[in-house]
C-alpha positions as CSV (number, residue, x, y, z in Angstrom):
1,X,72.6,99.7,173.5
2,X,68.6,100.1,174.3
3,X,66.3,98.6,171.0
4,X,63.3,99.4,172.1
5,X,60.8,97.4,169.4
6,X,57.0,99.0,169.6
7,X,55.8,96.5,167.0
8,X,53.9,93.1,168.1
9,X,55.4,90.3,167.4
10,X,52.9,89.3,164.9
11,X,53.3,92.4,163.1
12,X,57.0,91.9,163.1
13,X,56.9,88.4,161.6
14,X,54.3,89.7,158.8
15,X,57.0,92.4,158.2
16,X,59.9,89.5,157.9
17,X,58.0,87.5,155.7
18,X,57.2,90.6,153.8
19,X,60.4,91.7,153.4
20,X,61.4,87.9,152.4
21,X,58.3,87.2,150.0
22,X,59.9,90.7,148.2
23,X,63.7,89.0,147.9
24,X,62.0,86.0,146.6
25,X,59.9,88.1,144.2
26,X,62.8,90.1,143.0
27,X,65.2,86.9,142.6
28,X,62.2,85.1,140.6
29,X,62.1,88.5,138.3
30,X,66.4,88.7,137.3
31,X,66.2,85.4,136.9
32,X,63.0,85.6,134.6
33,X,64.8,88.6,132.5
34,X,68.4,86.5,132.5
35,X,66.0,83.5,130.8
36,X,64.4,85.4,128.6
37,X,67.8,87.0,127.5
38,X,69.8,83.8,126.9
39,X,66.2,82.6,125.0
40,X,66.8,85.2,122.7
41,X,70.7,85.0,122.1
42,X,70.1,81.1,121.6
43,X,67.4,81.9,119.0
44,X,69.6,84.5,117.0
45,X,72.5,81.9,116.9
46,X,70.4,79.5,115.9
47,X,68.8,81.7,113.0
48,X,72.5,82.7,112.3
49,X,73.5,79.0,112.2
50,X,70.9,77.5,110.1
51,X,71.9,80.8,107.5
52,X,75.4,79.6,107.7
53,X,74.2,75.9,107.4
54,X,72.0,76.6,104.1
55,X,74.9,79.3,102.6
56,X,77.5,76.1,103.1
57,X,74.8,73.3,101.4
58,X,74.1,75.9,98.8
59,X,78.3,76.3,98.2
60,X,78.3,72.4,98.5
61,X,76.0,72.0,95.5
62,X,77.4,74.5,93.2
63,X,81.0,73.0,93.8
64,X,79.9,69.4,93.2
65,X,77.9,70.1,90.2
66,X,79.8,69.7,86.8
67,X,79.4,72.8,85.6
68,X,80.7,75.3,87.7
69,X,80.8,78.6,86.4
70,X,82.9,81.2,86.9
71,X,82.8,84.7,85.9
72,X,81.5,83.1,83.0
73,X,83.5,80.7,82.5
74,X,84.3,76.9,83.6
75,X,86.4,75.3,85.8
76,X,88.9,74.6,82.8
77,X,89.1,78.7,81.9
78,X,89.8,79.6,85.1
79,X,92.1,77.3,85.7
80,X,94.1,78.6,82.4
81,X,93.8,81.8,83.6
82,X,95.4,81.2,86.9
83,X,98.5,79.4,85.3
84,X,98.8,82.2,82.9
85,X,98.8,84.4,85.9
86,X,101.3,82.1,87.5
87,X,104.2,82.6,84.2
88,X,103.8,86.0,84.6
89,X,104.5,85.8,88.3
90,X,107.3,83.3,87.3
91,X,108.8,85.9,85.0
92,X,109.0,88.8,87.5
93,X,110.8,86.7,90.2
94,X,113.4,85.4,87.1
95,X,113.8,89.1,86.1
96,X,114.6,89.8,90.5
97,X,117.5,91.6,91.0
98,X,118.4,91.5,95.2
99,X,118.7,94.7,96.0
100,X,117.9,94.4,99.9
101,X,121.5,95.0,100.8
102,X,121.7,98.5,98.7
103,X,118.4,99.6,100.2
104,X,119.6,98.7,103.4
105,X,123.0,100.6,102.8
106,X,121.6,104.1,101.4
107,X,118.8,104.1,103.9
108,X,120.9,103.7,106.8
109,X,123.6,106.7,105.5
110,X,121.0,109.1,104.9
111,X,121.5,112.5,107.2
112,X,119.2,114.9,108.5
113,X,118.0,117.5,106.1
114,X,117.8,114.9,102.8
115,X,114.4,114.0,101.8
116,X,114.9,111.1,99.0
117,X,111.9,111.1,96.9
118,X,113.1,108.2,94.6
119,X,116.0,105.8,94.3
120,X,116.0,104.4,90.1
121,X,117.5,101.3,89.1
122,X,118.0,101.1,84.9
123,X,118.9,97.1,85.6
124,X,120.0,97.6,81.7
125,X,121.8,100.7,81.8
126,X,123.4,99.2,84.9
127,X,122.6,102.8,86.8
128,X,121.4,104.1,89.8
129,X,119.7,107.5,90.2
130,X,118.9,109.4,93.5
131,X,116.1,112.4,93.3
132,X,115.7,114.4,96.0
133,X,115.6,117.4,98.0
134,X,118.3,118.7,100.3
135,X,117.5,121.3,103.2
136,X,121.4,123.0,102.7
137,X,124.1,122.3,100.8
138,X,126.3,121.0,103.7
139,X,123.6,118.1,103.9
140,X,123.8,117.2,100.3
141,X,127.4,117.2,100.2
142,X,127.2,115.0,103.5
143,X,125.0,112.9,101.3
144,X,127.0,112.2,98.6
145,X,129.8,111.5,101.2
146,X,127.8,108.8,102.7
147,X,126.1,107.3,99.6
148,X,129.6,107.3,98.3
149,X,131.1,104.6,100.6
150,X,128.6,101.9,99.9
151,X,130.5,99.4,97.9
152,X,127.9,98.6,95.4
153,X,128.3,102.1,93.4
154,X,130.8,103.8,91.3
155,X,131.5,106.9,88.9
156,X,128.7,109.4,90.2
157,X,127.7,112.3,88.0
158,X,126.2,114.9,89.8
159,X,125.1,118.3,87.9
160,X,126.9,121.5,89.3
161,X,123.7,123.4,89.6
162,X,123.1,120.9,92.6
163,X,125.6,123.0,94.3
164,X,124.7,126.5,93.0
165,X,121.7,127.1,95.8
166,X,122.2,127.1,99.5
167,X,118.6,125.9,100.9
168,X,116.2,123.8,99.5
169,X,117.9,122.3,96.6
170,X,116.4,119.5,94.4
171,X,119.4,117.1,93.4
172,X,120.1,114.5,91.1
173,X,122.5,112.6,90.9
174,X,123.6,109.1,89.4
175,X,126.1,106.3,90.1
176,X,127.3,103.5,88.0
177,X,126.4,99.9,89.9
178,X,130.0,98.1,91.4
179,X,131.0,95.1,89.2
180,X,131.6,93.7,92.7
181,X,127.7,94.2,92.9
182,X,127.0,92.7,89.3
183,X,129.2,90.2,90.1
184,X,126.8,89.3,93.1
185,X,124.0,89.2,91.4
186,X,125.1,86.9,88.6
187,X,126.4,84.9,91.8
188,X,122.8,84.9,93.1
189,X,120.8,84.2,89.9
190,X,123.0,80.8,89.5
191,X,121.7,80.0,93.0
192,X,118.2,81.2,92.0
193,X,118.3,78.5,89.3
């Protein structure tokens, strides 16, 4: 390979030194903007922080002054008012009846076509009603088939019109709770206790 180079060589070292002095200049410029950039970041956290400091002195002070007020009230009120919401947190877990493994039971027997809007528990009546709505018949019946072998349920009443339709029918119908089930949940409120 033929360079052939018309320049002087004086004109060709200006050019290098050019070309270098540009680099330079360019270099000296990023790093210039990449300063200035991290100047500013550092200033806005340092704004952010000192906001930060003078919300947490200003928290401080109200918390270690005697006073403290809240919602209108003082430390004493609201105090009361979070052990009175306490008992009544208290008395829904005392009034829990476990019925994870009945949930678990019907949900896993439901078939295709059954849409089961709500599952009732009358803890008094001892009762359990199912409202829904099957796609056919044959998938209600298979239903009841189903809901039928879980242990925990007994004497079901179903109305005949739940039968009468073909498509689309809206059921209800109610089952008795197990005294095998009652049984285990007087079992489990002992333990509770």
């Amino acid at each position: 390979m033929i360079i052939i180079n018309l320049l002087p060589v004086q004109k060709r070292a200006s050019l290098k030194t050019t070309v270098v002095s540009m680099a330079i200049k360019t270099f000296v410029i990023a790093v210039g903007i990449f300063v200035v950039c991290i100047a500013g970041i550092l200033f806005l956290n340092e704004n952010m922080l000192q906001r930060k400091i003078s919300d947490t002195q200003e928290l401080i002070q109200e918390t270690t002054n005697a006073t403290v007020v809240d919602r209108g009230g003082t430390v004493v009120e609201s105090t009361q008012k979070i052990n009175q919401q306490l008992k009544v947190i208290k008395t829904i877990e005392d009034a829990y009846n476990p019925l994870s493994p009945v949930v678990y039971n019907l949900l896993t027997r439901i078939p295709e076509g059954i849409t089961l809007d709500s599952f009732l528990v009358d803890a008094k009546l001892q009762t359990v009603n199912f409202i829904g709505i099957a796609n056919t018949r044959d998938s209600l019946i298979a239903l009841r088939t189903e809901v039928e072998k879980i242990p925990y349920f007994t004497e079901w009443t179903s109305p005949v019109s739940n039968l009468t339709q073909r498509e689309n029918i809206e059921f209800d119908f109610s089952a008795t709770l197990s005294d095998d089930y009652l049984s285990l949940l007087s079992d489990e409120n002992k333990n509770s206790n």
